[in-house]
C-alpha positions in Angstrom: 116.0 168.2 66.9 118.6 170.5 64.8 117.2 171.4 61.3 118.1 173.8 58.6 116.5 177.2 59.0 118.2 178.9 56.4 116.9 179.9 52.6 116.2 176.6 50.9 116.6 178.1 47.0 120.2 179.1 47.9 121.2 175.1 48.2 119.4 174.5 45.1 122.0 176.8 43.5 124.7 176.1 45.4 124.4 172.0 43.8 123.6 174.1 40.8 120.1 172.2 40.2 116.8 172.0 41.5 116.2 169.9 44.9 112.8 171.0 44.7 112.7 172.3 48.3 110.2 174.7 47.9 107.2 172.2 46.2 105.0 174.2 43.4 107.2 177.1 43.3 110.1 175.0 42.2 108.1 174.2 38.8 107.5 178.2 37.8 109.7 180.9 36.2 110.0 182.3 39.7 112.1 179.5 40.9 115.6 181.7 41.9 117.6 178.8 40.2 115.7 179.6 36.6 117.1 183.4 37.0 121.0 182.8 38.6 121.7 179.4 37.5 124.9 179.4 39.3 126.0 179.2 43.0 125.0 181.7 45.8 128.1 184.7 47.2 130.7 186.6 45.4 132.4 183.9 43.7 129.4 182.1 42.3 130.2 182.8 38.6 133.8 182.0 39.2 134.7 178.2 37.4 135.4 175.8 40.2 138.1 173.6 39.7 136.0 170.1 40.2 138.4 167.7 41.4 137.2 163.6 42.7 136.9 164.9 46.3 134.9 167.9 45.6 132.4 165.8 43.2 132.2 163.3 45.9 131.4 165.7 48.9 128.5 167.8 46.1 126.5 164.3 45.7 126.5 163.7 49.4 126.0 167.2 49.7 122.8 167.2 47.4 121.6 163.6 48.8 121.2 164.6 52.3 119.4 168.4 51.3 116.8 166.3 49.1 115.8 164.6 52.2 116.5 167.2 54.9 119.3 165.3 56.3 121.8 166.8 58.5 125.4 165.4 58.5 125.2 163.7 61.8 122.1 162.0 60.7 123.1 161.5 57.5 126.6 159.2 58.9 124.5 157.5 60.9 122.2 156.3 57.8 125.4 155.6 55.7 127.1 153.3 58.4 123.9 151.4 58.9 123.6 150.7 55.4 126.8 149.6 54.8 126.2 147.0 57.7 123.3 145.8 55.6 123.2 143.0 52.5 123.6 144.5 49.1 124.9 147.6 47.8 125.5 150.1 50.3 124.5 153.2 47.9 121.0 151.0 47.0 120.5 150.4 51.0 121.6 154.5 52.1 118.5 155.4 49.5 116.3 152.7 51.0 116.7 154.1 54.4 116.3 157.8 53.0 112.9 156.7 51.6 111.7 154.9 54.0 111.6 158.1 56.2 107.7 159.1 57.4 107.9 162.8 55.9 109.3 160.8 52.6 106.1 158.6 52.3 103.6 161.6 53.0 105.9 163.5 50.2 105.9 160.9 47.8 102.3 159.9 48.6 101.3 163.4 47.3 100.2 165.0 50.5 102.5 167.5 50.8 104.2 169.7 48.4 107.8 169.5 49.6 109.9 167.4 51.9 109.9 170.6 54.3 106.2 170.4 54.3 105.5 167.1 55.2 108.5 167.0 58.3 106.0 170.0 59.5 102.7 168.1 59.4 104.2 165.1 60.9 105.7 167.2 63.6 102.3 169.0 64.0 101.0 165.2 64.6 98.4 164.8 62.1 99.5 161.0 61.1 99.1 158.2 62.6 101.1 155.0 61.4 99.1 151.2 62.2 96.7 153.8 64.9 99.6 154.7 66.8 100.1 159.0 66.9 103.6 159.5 65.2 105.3 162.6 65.3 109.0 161.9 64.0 109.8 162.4 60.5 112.6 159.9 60.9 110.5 157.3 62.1 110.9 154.2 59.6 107.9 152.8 58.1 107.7 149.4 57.0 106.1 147.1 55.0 102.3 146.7 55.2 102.4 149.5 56.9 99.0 151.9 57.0 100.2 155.5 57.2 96.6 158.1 58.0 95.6 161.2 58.7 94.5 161.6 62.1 90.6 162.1 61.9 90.9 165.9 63.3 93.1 166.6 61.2 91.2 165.8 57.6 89.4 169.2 57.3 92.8 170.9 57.7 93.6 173.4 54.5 96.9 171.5 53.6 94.8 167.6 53.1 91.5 169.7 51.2 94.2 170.6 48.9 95.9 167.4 48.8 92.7 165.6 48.3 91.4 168.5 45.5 94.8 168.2 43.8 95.0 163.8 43.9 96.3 161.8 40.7 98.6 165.0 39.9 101.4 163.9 40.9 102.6 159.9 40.5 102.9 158.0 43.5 105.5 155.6 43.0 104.6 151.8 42.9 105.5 151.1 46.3 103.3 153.6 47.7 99.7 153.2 47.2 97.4 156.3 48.1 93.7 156.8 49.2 93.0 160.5 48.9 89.3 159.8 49.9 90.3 158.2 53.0 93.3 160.3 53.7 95.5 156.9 53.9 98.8 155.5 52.9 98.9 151.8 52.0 103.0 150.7 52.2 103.1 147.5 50.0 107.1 147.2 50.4 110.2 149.4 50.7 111.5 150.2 47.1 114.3 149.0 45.7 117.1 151.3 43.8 115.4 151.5 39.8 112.3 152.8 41.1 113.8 155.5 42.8 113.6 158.6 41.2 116.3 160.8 42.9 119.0 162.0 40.8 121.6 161.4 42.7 124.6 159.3 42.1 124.9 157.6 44.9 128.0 155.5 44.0 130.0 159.0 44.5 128.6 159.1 48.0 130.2 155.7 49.1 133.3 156.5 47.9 134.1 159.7 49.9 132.8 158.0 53.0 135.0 154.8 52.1 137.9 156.9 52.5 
């Protein structure tokens, strides 16, 4: 599957605010976006005329490197959600959320987005039993997200379980730490998502 290989800090400045790509580092004076707050190259400092378009094409820019989207992918979400009831911005961040490497991200068991489509890969979760290995697979409600029992002792969950209650775990979400297990009471619906993202601007330049 095609991914993003290059430097993750460099799209942080390039939307000119932190997507927090990088997990802890992110959070410290080393983050590259506290020293150059201003887009990557030659012409970073230059002012930007920011027209409709080019605010439009920035939030969907931003949207799909929070979640490690690529644009393909990305289409594909927006056209299903606009086939869905309700508001096709609230339904594209459903979907975005709903993603496997999401829930293990937001359930506090991995320190970036990046990190968590890595363990899944790796195949140390199991969703209902069944071995997943997909970070786009869709998880659903009353679904039981674990770590696969060989996988517990591994460095990146003694961390996770050392470093539970940290960070919040939105409502939706309910982790275990002690037994290495996500409880998924429902998918969540646009006010409890904390992305900063406007995803009104997002519709419109795919309306077009």
């Amino acid at each position: 599957m095609a991914r993003y290989t290059g430097p993750d800090c460099k799209r942080c400045r390039r939307e000119k605010t932190k997507l927090y790509l990088k997990g802890a580092k992110c959070d410290t004076p080393k983050c590259p976006i506290e020293i150059r707050p201003y887009p990557p190259g030659e012409h970073g400092r230059a002012r930007t005329k920011e027209s409709e378009y080019l605010l439009q094409m920035r939030e969907k820019q931003k949207m799909a490197r929070i979640y490690g989207v690529l644009e393909k992918q990305f289409r594909n979400y927006f056209e299903e959600a606009s086939g869905q009831q309700g508001k096709t911005g609230d339904n594209l961040l459903r979907l975005l959320e709903s993603r496997l490497d999401n829930v293990v991200y937001r359930a506090g068991y991995a320190k970036s987005r990046n990190m968590a489509r890595q363990l899944v890969k790796h195949g140390h979760f199991t969703v209902n039993g069944h071995k997943v290995d997909i970070p786009s697979f869709r998880v659903s409600e009353h679904d039981i997200v674990e770590v696969r029992r060989s996988s517990v002792e591994m460095t990146p969950f003694v961390v996770a379980r050392a470093e539970a209650g940290e960070r919040t775990v939105p409502a939706w979400l309910q982790a275990n730490p002690d037994k290495m297990q996500i409880l998924v009471h429902g998918l969540p619906a646009r006010q409890v998502i904390d992305t900063a993202v406007q995803e009104q601007l997002v519709v419109e330049l795919y309306s077009k």
